[in-house]
Backbone as JSON, one array per atom type, in Angstrom:
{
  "sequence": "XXXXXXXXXXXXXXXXXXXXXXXXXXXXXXXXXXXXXXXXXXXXXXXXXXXXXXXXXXXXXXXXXXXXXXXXXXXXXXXXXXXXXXXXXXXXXXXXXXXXXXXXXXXXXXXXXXXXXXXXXXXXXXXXXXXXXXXXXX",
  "N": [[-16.27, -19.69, 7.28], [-13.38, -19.91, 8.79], [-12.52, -17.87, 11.89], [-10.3, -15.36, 12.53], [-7.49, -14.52, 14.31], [-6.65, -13.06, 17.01], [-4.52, -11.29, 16.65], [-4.0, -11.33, 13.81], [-6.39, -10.46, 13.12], [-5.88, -7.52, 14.01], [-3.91, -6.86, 12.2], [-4.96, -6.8, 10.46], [-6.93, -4.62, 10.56], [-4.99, -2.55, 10.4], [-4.18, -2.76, 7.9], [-6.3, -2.42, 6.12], [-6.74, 0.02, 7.16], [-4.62, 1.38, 6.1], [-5.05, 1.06, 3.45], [-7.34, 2.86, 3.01], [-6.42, 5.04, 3.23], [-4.78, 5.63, 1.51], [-6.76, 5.29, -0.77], [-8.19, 7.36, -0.09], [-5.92, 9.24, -0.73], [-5.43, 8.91, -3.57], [-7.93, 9.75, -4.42], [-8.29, 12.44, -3.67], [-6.3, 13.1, -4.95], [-6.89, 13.67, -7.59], [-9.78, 14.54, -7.57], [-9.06, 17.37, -6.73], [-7.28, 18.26, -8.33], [-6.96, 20.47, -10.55], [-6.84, 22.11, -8.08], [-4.87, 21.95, -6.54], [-2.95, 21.92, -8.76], [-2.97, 24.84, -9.43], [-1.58, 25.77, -7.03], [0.76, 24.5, -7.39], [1.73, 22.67, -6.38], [3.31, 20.02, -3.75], [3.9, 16.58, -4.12], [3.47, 16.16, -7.25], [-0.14, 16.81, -8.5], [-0.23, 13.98, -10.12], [1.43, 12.34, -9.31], [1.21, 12.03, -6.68], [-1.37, 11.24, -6.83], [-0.95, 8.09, -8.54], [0.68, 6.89, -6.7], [-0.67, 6.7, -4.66], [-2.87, 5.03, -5.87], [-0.92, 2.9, -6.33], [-0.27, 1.77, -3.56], [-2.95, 1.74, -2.79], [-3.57, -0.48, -4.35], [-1.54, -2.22, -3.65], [-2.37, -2.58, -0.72], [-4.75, -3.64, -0.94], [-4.89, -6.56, -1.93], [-2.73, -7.17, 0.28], [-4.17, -7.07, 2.07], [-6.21, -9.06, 1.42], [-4.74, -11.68, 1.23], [-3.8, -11.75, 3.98], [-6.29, -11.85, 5.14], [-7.24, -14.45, 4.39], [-5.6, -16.01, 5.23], [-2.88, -16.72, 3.58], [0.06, -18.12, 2.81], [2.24, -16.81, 2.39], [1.59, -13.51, 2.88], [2.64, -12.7, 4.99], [5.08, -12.58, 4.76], [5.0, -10.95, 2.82], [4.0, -8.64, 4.04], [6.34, -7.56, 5.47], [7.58, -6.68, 3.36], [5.68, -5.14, 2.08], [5.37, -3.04, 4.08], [8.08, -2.15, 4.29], [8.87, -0.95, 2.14], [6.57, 0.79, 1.8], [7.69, 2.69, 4.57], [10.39, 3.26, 3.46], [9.45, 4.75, 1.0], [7.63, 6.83, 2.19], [9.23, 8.17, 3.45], [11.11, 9.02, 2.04], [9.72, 10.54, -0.24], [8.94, 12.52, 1.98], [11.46, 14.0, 2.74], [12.16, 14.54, 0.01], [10.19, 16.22, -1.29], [8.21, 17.57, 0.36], [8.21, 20.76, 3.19], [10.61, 21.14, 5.69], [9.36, 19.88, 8.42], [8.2, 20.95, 11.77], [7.5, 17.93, 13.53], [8.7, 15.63, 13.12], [10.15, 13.78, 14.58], [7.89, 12.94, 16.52], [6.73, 11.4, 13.92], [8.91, 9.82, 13.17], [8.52, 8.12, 15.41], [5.99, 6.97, 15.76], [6.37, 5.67, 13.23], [8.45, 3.55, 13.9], [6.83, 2.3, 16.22], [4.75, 1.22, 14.54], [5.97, -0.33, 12.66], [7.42, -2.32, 14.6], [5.03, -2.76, 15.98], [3.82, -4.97, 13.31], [6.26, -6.63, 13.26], [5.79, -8.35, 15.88], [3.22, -8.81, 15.98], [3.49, -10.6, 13.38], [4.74, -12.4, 14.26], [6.29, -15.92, 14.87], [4.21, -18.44, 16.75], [5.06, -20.32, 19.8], [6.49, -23.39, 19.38], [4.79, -25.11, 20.82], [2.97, -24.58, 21.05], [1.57, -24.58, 18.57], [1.85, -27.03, 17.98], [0.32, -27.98, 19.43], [-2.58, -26.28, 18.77], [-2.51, -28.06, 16.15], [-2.88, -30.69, 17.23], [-5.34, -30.16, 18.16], [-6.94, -29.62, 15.98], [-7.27, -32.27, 14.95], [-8.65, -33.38, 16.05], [-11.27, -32.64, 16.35]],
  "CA": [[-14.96, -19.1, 7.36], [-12.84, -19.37, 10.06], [-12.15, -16.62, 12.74], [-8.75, -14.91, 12.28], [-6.74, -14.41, 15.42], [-6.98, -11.12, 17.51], [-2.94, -10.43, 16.03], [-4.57, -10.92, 12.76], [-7.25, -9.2, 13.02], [-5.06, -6.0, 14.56], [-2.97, -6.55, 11.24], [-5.66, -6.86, 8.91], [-7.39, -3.3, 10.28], [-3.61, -1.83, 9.83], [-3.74, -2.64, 6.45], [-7.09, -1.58, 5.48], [-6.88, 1.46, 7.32], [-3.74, 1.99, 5.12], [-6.02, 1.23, 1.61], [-8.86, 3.56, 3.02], [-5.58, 6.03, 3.38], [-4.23, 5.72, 0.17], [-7.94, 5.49, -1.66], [-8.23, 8.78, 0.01], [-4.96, 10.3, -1.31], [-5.7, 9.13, -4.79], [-9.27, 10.68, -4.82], [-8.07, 13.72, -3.39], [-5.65, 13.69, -5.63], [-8.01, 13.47, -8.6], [-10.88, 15.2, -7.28], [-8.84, 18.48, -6.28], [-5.93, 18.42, -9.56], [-6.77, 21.82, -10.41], [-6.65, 23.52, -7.08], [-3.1, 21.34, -6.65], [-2.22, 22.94, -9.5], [-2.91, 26.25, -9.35], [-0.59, 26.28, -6.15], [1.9, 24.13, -7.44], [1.48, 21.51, -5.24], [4.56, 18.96, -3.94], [4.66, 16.37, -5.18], [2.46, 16.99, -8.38], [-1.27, 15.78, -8.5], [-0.48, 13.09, -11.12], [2.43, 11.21, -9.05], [0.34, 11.23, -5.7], [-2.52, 9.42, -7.62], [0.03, 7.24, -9.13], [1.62, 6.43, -5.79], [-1.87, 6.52, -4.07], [-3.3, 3.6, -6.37], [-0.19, 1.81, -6.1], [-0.49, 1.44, -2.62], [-3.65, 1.1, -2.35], [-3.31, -1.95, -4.41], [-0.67, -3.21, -2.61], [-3.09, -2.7, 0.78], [-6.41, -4.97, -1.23], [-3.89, -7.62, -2.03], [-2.52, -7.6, 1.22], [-5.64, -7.52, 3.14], [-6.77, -10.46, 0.78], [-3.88, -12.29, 1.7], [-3.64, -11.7, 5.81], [-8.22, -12.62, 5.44], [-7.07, -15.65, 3.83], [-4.42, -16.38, 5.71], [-2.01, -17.23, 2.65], [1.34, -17.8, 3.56], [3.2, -15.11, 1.48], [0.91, -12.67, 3.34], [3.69, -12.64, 6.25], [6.28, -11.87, 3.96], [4.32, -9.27, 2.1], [3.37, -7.66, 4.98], [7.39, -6.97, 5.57], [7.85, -5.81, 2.04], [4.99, -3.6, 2.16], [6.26, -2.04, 5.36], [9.57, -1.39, 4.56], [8.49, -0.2, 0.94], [5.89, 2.15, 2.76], [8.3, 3.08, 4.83], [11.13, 4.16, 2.54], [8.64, 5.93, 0.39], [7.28, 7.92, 3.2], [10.47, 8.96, 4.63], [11.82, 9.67, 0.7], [8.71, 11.73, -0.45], [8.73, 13.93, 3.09], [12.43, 14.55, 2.08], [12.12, 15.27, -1.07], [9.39, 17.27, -1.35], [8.05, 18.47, 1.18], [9.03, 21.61, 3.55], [11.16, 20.29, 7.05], [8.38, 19.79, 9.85], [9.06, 19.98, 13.44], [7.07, 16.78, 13.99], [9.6, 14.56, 12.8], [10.22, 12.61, 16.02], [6.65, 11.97, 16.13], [6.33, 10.71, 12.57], [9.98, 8.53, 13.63], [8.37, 7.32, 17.13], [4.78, 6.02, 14.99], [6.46, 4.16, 12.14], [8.8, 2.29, 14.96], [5.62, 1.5, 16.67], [3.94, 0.28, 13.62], [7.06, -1.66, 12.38], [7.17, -3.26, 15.61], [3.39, -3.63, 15.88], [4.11, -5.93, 12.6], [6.89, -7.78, 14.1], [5.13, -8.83, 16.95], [1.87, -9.67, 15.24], [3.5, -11.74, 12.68], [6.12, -13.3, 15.09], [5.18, -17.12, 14.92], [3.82, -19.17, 18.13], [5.98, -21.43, 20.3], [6.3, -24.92, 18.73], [4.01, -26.3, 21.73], [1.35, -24.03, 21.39], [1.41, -24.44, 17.03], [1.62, -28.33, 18.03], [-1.37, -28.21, 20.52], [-3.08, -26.05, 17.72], [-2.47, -29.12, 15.6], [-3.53, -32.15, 17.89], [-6.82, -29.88, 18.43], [-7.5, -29.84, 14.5], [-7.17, -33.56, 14.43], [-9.81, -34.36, 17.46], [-12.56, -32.09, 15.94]],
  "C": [[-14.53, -19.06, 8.83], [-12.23, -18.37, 10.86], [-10.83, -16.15, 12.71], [-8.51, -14.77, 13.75], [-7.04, -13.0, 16.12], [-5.74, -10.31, 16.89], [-3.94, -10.23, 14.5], [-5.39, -10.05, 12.49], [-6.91, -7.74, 12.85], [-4.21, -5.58, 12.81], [-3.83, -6.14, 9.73], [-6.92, -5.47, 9.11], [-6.33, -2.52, 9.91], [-4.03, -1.65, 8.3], [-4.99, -1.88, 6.11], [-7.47, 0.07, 5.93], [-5.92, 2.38, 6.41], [-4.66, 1.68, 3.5], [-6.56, 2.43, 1.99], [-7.42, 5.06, 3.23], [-5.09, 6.9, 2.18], [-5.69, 5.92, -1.29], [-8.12, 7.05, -1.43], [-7.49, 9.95, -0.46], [-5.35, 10.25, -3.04], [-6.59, 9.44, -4.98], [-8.84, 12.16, -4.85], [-7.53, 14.12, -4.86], [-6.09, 13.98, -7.19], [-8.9, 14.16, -8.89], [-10.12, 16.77, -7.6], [-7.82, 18.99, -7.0], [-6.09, 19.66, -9.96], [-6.49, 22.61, -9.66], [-5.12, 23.37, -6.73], [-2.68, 22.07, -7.6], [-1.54, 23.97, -9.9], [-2.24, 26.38, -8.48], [0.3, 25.54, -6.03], [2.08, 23.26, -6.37], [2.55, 20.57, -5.21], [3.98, 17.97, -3.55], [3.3, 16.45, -6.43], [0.93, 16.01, -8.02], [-1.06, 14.43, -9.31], [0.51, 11.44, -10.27], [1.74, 11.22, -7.55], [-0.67, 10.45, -6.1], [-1.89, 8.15, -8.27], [0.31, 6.21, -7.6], [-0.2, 6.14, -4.65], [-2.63, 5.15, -4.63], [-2.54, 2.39, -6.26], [-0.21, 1.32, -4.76], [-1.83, 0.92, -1.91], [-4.2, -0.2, -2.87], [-2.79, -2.81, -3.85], [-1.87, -3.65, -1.31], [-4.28, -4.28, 0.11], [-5.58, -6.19, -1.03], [-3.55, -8.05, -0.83], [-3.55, -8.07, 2.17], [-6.53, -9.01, 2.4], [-5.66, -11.77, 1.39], [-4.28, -12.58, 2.96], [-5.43, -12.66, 6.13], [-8.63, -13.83, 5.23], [-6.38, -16.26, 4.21], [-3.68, -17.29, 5.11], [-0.78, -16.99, 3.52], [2.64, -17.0, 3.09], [2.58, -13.79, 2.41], [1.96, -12.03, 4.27], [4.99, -11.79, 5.44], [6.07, -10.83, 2.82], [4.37, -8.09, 2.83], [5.0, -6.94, 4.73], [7.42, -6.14, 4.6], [6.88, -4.97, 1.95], [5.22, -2.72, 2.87], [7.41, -1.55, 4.92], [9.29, -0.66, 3.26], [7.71, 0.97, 1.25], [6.67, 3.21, 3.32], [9.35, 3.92, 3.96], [10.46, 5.33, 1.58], [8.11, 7.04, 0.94], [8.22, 8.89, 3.27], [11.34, 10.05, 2.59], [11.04, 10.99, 0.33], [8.57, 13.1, 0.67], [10.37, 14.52, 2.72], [13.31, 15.27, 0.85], [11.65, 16.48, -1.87], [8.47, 17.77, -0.98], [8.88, 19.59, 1.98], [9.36, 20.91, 4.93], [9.58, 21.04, 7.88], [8.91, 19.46, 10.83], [8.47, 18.88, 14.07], [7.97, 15.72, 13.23], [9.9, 13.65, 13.68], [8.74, 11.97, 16.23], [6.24, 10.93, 14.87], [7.83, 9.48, 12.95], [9.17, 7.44, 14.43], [6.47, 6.19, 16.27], [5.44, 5.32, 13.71], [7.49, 3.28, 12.57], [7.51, 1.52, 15.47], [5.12, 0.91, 15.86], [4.82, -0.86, 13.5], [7.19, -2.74, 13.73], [6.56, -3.82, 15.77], [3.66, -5.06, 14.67], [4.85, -6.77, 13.03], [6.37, -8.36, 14.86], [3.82, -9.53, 17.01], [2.4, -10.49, 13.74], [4.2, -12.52, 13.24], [5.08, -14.84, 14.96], [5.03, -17.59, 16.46], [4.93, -19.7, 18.59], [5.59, -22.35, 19.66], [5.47, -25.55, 19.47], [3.14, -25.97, 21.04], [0.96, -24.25, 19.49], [1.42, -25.96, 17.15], [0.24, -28.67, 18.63], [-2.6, -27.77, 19.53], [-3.62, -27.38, 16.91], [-3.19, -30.24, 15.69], [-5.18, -31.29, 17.89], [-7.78, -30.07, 17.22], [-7.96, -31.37, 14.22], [-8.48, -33.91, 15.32], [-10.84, -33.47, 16.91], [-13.2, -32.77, 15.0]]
}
């Protein structure tokens, strides 16, 4: 198997740090459904494990993708981001109580979204040509 890139790489701990995020919310949310319960917990135990498996499907998938370097992977990645994203920002508005870390939680999912841009941005045409000629002489 060949070596993934150092962008790749960076993209493909992103993601599994987001599975190992989401495996964690849907255990929790699983493990601890009674004590959620009993204090009425937002949003209910049944739709964070819901939303916890779904994502952390999305993450295997993706991280299978990016390790494989399929070429949908790139355009997953977006759609998982911005889907992440909106869900985040929906669920803390919905139901949760206002937090004064809101500028922090803004200022880290710019940085991430960016981080993605920038690690999927493609090469210059030389350097993805030079790439090329190097494949051929090995």
């Amino acid at each position: 198997m060949k070596k993934l890139p150092f962008r790749a790489t960076l993209l493909l701990l992103l993601v599994l740090t987001f599975v190992a995020w989401n495996a964690l919310r849907l255990w929790t949310a699983l493990a601890w459904r009674d004590v959620l319960n009993e204090f009425s917990a937002q949003p209910t135990p049944m739709t964070a494990a819901v939303s916890g498996a779904i994502w952390m499907i999305s993450g295997i998938i993706l991280a299978w993708g990016v390790s494989q370097k399929k070429r949908w992977a790139t355009k997953a990645l977006f759609g998982v981001a911005a889907g992440y994203t909106v869900w985040y920002w929906s669920e803390r508005f919905v139901w949760q109580n206002p937090h004064p870390n809101w500028q922090f939680a803004v200022v880290v999912n710019l940085a991430l979204v960016v981080f993605i841009l920038f690690a999927t941005k493609p090469r210059s045409k030389e350097a993805y040509e030079q790439n090329i000629e190097n494949q051929k002489t090995k």
